[in-house]
C-alpha positions in Angstrom: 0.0 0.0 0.0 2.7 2.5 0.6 4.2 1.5 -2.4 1.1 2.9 -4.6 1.4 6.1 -2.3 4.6 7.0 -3.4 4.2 6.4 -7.0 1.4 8.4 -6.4 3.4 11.2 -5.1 6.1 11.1 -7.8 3.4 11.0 -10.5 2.2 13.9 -9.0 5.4 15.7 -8.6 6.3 15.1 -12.2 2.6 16.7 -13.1 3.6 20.1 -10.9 6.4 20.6 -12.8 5.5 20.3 -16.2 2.8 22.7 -15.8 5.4 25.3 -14.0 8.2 27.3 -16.1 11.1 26.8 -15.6 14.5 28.2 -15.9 17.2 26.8 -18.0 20.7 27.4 -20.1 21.4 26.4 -23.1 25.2 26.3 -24.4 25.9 24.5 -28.2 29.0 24.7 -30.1 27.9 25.6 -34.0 30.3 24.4 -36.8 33.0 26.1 -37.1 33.5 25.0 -41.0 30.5 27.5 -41.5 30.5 30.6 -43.3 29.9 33.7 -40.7 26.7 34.1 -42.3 25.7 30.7 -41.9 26.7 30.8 -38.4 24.3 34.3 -37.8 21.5 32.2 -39.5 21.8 28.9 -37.4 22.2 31.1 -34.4 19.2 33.0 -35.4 16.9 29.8 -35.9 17.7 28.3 -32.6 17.0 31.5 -30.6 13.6 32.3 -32.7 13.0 28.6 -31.9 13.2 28.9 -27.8 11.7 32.0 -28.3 8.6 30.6 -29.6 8.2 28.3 -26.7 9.0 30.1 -24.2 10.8 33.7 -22.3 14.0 34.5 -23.3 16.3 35.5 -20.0 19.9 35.8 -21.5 22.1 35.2 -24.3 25.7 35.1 -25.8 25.9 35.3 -29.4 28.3 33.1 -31.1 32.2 33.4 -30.8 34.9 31.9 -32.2 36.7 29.6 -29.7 39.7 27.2 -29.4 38.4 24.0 -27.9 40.2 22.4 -25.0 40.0 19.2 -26.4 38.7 17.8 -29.8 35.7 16.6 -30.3 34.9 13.6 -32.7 32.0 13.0 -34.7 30.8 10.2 -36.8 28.9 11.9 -39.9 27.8 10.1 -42.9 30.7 11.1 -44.8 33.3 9.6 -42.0 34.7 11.4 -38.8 35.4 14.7 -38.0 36.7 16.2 -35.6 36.4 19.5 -34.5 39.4 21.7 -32.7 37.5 24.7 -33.0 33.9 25.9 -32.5 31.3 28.9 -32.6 30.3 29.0 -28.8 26.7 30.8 -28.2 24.2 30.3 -25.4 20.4 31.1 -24.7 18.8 31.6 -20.9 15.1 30.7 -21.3 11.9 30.0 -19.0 9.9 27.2 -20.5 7.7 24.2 -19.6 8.9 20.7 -19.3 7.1 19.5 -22.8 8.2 22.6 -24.6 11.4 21.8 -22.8 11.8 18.4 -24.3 11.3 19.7 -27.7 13.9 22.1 -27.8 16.4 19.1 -26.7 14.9 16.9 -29.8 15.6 20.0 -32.1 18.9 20.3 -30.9 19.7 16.6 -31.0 18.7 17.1 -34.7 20.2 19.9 -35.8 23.4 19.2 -37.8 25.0 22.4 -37.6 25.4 21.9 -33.6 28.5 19.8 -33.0 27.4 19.6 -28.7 25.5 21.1 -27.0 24.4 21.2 -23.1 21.7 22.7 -21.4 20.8 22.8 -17.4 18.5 24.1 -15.3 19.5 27.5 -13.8 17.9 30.6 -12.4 17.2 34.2 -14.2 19.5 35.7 -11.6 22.5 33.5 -12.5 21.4 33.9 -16.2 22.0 37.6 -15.7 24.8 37.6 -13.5 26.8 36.1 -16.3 26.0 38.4 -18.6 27.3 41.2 -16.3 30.5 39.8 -15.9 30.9 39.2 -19.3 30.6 42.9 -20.1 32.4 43.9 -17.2 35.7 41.5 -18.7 35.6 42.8 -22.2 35.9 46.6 -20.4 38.5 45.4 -18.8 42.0 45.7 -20.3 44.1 43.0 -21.4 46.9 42.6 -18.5 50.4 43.4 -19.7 53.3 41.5 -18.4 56.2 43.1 -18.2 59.1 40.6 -19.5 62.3 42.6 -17.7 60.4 42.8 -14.5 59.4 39.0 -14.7 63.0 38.0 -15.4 64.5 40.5 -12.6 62.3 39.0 -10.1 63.1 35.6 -10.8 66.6 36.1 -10.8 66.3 38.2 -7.4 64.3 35.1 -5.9 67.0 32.5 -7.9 70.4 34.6 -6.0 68.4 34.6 -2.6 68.3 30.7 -2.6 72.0 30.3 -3.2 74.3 28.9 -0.7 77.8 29.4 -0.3 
């Protein structure tokens, strides 16, 4: 009997949710084989898609980025594997089922090479935008090479023993 009362209780929990928005992030990697028009396009139909479902919170357009590792893909013309990547992401508040459908789009779309998305909150969704504006203000850092040697030459001397 207590068995039925908390499948009860799950069935019902899943219910709640999918009637209640919810926050999430999206962050794909587009093809970066594509011309920068192509790339604007692809970008464009994804967020008009999420759109359409749902609130938009946030978003980064795409950017050109070095991967940290390579990513391989089995297409039907064979393997590829990708090095480099347009990087965008989309904040959105959604339901569950229109939720699900943006993931089947995505798992379909042949211009994404990966993609992830999470549940977040609009404040965090924000936040990053914030700090992402307040690092392209800031200027690049400059090292200065005679000071970096002098230093380590200074520390090198101070550890030597007679």
């Amino acid at each position: 009997m207590a068995k039925n009362q908390d499948e009860e209780v799950i069935v019902d929990e899943l219910e709640t949710m999918g009637s209640e928005p919810r926050v999430y992030e999206l962050g794909f990697h587009l093809d970066p084989e594509l011309p920068v028009e192509e790339v604007k396009k692809a970008y464009q139909a994804i967020r008009d898609l999420v759109g359409g479902k749902g609130t938009l919170v946030a978003e980064g357009e795409p950017e050109k980025i070095q991967l940290a590792y390579t990513i391989s893909r089995q297409e039907v013309a064979g393997r590829r594997d990708f090095d480099s990547a347009y990087f965008a992401w989309i904040a959105y508040e959604m339901t569950a089922p229109d939720h699900a459908e943006i993931l089947s789009a995505m798992n379909a779309n042949k211009q994404v090479v990966r993609f992830i998305d999470l549940l977040t909150t609009k404040d965090a969704a924000r936040h990053a935008v914030e700090m992402r504006e307040l690092s392209a203000k800031m200027p690049e850092r400059e090292v200065d090479a005679e000071a970096a040697v002098g230093a380590e030459l200074d520390a090198a001397l101070e550890n030597v023993v007679i």
